[in-house]
N, CA, C and O atoms as a GROMACS GRO file, in nm:
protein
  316
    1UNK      N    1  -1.173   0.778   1.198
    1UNK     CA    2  -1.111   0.682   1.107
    1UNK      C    3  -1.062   0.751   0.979
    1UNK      O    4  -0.969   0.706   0.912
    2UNK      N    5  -1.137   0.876   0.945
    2UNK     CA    6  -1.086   0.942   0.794
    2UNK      C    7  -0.952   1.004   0.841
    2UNK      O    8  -0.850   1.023   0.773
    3UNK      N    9  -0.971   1.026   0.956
    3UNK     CA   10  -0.864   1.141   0.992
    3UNK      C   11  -0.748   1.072   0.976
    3UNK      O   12  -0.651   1.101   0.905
    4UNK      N   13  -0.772   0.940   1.076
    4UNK     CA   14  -0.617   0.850   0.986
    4UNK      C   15  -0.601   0.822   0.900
    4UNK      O   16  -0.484   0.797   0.874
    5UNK      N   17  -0.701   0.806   0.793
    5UNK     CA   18  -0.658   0.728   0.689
    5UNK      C   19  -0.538   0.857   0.596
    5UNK      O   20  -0.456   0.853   0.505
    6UNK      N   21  -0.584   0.938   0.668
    6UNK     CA   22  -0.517   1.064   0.518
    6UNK      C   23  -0.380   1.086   0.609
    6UNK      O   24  -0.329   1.195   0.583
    7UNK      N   25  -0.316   1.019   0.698
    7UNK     CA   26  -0.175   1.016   0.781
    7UNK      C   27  -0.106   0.892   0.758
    7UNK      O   28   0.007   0.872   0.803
    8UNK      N   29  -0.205   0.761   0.651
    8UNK     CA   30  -0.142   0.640   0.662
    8UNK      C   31  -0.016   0.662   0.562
    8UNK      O   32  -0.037   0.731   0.463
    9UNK      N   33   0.129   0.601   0.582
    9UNK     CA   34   0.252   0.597   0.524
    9UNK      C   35   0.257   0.467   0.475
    9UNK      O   36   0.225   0.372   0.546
   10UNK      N   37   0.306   0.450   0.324
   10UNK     CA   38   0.340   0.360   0.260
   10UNK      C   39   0.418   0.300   0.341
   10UNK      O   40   0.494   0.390   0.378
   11UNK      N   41   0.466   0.156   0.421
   11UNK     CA   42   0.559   0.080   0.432
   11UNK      C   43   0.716   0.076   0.420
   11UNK      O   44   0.821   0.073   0.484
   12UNK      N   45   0.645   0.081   0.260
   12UNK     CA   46   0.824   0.085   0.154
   12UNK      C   47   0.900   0.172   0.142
   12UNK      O   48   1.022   0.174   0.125
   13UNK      N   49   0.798   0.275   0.152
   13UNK     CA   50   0.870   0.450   0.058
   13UNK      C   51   0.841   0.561   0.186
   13UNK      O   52   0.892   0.674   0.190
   14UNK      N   53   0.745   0.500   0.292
   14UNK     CA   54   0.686   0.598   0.404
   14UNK      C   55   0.637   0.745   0.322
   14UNK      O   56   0.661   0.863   0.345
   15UNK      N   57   0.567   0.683   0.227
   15UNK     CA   58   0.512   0.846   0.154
   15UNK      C   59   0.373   0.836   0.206
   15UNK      O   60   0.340   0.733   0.264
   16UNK      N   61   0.275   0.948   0.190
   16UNK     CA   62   0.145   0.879   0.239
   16UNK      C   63   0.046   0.845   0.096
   16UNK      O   64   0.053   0.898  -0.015
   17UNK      N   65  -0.056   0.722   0.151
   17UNK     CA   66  -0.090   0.673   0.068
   17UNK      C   67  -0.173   0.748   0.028
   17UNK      O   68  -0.163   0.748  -0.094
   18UNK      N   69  -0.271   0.830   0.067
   18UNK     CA   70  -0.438   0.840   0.029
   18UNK      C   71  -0.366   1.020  -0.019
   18UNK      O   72  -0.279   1.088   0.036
   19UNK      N   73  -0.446   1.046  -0.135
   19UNK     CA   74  -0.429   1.194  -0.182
   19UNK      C   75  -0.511   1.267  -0.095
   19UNK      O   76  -0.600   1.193  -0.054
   20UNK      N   77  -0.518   1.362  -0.056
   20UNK     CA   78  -0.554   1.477   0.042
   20UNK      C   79  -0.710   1.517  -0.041
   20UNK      O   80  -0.814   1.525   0.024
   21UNK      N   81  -0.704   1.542  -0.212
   21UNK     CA   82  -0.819   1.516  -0.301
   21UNK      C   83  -0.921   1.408  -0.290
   21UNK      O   84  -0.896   1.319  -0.372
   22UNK      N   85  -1.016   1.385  -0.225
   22UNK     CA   86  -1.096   1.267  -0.225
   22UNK      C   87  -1.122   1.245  -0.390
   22UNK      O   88  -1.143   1.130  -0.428
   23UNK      N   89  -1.120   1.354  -0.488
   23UNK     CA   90  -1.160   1.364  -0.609
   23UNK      C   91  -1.067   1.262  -0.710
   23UNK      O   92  -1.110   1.182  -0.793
   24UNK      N   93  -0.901   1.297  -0.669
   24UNK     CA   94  -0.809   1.237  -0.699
   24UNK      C   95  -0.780   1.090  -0.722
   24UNK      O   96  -0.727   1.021  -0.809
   25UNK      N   97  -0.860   1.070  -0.564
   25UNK     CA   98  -0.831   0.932  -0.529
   25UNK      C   99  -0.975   0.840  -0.591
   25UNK      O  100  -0.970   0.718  -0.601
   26UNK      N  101  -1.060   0.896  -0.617
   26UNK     CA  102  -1.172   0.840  -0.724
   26UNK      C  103  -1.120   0.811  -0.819
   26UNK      O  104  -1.124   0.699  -0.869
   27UNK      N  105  -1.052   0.918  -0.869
   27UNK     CA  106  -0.984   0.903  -1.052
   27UNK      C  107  -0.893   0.813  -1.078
   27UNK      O  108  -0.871   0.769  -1.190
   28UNK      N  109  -0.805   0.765  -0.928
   28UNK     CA  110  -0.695   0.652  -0.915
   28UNK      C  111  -0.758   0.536  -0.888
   28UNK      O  112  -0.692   0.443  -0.934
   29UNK      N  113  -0.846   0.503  -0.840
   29UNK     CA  114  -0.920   0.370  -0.885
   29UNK      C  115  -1.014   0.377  -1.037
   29UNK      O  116  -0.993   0.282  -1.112
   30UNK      N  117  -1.112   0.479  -1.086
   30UNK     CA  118  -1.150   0.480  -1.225
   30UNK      C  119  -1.034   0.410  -1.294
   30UNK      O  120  -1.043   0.290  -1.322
   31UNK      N  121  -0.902   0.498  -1.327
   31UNK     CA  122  -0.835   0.454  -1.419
   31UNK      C  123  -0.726   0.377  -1.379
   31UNK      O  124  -0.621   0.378  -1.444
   32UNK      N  125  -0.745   0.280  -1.233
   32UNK     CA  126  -0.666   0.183  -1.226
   32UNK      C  127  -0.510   0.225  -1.221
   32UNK      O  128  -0.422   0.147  -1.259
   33UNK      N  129  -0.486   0.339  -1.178
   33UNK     CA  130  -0.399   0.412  -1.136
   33UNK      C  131  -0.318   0.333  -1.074
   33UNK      O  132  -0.363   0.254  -0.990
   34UNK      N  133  -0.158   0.340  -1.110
   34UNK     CA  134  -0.067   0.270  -0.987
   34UNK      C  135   0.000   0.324  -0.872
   34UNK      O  136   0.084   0.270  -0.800
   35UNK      N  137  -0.063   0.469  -0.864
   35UNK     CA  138  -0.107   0.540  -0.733
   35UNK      C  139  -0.218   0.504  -0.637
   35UNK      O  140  -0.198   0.524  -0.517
   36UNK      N  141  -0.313   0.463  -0.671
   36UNK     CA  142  -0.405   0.416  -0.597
   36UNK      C  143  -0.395   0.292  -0.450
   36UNK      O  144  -0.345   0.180  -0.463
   37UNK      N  145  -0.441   0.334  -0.350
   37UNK     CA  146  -0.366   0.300  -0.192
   37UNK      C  147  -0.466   0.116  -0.243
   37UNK      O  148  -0.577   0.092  -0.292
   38UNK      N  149  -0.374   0.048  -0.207
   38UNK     CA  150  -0.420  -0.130  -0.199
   38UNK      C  151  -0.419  -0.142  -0.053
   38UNK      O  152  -0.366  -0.057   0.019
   39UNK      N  153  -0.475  -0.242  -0.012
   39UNK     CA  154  -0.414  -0.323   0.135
   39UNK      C  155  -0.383  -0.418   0.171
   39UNK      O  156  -0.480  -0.464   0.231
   40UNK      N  157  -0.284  -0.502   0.175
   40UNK     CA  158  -0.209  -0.608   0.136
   40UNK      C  159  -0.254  -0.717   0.315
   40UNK      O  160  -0.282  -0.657   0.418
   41UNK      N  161  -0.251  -0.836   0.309
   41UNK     CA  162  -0.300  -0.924   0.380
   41UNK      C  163  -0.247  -0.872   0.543
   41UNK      O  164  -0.325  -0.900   0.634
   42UNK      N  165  -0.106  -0.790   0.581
   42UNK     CA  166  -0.096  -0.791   0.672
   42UNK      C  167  -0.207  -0.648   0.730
   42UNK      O  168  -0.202  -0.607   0.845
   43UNK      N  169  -0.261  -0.614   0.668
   43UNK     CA  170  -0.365  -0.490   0.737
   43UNK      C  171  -0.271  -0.369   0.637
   43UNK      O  172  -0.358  -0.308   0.576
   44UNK      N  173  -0.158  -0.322   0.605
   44UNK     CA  174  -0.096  -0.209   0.596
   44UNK      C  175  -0.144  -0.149   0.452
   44UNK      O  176  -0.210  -0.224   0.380
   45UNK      N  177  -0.120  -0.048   0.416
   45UNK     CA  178  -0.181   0.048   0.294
   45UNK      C  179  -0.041   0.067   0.240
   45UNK      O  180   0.055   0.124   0.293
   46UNK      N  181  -0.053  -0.017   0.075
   46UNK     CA  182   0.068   0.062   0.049
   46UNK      C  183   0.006   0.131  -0.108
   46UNK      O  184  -0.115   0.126  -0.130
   47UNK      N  185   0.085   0.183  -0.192
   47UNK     CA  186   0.058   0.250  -0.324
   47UNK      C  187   0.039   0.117  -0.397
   47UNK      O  188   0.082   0.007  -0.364
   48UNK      N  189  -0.034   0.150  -0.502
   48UNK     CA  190  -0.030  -0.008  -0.560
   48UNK      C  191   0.101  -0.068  -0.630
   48UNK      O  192   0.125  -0.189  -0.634
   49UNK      N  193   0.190   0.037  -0.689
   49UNK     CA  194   0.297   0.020  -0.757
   49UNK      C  195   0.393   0.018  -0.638
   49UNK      O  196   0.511   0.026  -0.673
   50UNK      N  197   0.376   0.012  -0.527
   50UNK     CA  198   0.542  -0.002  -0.438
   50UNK      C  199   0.500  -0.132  -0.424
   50UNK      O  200   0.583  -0.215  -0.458
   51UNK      N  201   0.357  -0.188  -0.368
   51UNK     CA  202   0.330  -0.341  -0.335
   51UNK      C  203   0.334  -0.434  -0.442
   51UNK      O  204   0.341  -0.552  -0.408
   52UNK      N  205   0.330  -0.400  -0.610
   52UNK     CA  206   0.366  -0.474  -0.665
   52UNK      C  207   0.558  -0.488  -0.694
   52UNK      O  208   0.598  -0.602  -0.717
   53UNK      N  209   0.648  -0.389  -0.691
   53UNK     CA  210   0.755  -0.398  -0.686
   53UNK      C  211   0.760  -0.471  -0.548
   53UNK      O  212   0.813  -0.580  -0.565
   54UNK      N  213   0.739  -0.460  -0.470
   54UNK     CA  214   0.736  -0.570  -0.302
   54UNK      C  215   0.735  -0.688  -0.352
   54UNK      O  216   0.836  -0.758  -0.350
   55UNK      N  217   0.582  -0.740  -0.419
   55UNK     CA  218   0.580  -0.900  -0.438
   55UNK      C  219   0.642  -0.943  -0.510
   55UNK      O  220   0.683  -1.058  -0.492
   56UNK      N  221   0.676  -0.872  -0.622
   56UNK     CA  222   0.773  -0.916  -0.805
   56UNK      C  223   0.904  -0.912  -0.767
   56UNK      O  224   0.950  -1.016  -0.814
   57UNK      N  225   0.964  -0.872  -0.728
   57UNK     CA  226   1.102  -0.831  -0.709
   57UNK      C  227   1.193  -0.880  -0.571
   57UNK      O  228   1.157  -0.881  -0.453
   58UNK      N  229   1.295  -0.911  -0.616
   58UNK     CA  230   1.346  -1.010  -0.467
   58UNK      C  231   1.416  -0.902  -0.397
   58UNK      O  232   1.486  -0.808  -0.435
   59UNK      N  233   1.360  -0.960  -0.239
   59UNK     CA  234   1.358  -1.094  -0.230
   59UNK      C  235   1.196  -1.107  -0.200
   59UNK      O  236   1.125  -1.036  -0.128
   60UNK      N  237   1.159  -1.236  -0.289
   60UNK     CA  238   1.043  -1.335  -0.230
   60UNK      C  239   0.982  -1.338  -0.124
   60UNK      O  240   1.035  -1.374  -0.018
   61UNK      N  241   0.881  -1.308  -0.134
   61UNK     CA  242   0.809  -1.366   0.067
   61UNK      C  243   0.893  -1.317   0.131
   61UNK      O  244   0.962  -1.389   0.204
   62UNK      N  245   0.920  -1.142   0.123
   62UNK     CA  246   0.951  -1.100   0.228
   62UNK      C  247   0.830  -1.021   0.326
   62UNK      O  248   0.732  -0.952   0.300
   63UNK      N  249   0.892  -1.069   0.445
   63UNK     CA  250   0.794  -0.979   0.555
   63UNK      C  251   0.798  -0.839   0.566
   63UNK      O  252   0.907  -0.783   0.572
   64UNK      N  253   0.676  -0.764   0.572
   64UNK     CA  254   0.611  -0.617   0.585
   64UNK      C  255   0.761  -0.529   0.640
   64UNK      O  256   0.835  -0.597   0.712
   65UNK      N  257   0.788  -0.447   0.623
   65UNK     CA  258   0.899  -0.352   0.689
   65UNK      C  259   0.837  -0.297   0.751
   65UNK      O  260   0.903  -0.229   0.829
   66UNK      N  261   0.676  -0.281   0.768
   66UNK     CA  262   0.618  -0.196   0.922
   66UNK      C  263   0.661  -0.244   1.068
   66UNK      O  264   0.645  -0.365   1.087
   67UNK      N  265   0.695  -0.196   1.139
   67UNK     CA  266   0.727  -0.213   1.274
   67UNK      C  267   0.605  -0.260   1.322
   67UNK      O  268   0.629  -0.350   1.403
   68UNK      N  269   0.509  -0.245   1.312
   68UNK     CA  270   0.390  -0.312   1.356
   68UNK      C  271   0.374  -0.404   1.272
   68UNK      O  272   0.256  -0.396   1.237
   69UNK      N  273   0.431  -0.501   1.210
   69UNK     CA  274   0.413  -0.616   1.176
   69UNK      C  275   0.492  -0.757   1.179
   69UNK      O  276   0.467  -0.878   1.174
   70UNK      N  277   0.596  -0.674   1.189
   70UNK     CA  278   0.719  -0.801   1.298
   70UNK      C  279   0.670  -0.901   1.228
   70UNK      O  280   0.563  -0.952   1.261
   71UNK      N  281   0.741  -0.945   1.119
   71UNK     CA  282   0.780  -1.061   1.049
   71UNK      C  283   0.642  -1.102   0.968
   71UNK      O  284   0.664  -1.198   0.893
   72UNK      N  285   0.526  -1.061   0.965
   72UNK     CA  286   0.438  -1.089   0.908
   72UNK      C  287   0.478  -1.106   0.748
   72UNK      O  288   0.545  -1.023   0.687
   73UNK      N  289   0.423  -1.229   0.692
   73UNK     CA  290   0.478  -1.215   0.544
   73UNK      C  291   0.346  -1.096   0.459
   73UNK      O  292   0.260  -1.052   0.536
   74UNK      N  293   0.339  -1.066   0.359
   74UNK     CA  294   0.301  -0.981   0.281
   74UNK      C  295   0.238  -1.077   0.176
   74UNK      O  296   0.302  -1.173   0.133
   75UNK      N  297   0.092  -1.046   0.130
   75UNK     CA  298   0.021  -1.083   0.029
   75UNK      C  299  -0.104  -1.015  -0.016
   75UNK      O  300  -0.164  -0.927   0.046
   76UNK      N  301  -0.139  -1.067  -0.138
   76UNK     CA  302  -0.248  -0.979  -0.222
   76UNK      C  303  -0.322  -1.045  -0.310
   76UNK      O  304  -0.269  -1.074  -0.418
   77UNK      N  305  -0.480  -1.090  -0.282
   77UNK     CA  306  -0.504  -1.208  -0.404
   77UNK      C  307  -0.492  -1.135  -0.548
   77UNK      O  308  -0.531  -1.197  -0.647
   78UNK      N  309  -0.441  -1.006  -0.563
   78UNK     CA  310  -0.402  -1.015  -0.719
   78UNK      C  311  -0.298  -1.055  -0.770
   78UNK      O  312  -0.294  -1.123  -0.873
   79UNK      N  313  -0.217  -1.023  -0.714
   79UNK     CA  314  -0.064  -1.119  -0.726
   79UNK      C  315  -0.068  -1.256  -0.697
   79UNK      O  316   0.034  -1.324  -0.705
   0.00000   0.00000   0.00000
């Protein structure tokens, strides 16, 4: 399961989410980093700052651009 997690691709930008630094990725949740990987209602990992440009920015209630999610809409109880 680690092994994927450090291959998962942002959605939006297809960059990968998780830093290769486990150290890194501590310091991006400490300081609330808008690098830091979220996971939004349909299962997918995106950066926290591409999933908030996703929900804020139109269009509205749009569905996941993962191919494995075929029309699923996108959500986050922080937004």
């Amino acid at each position: 399961y680690v092994f994927k997690m450090s291959k998962v691709r942002c959605p939006t930008t297809g960059e990968i989410v998780f830093p290769k630094d486990p150290e890194l990725l501590e310091k991006y949740y400490k300081t609330n980093s808008k690098k830091r990987p979220i996971r939004a209602s349909c299962g997918c990992w995106y950066k926290h700052e591409e999933l908030d440009k996703f929900l804020t920015e139109p269009p509205f209630g749009a569905a996941c651009p993962n191919s494995d999610c075929i029309g699923v809409k996108v959500f986050h109880k922080d937004w």
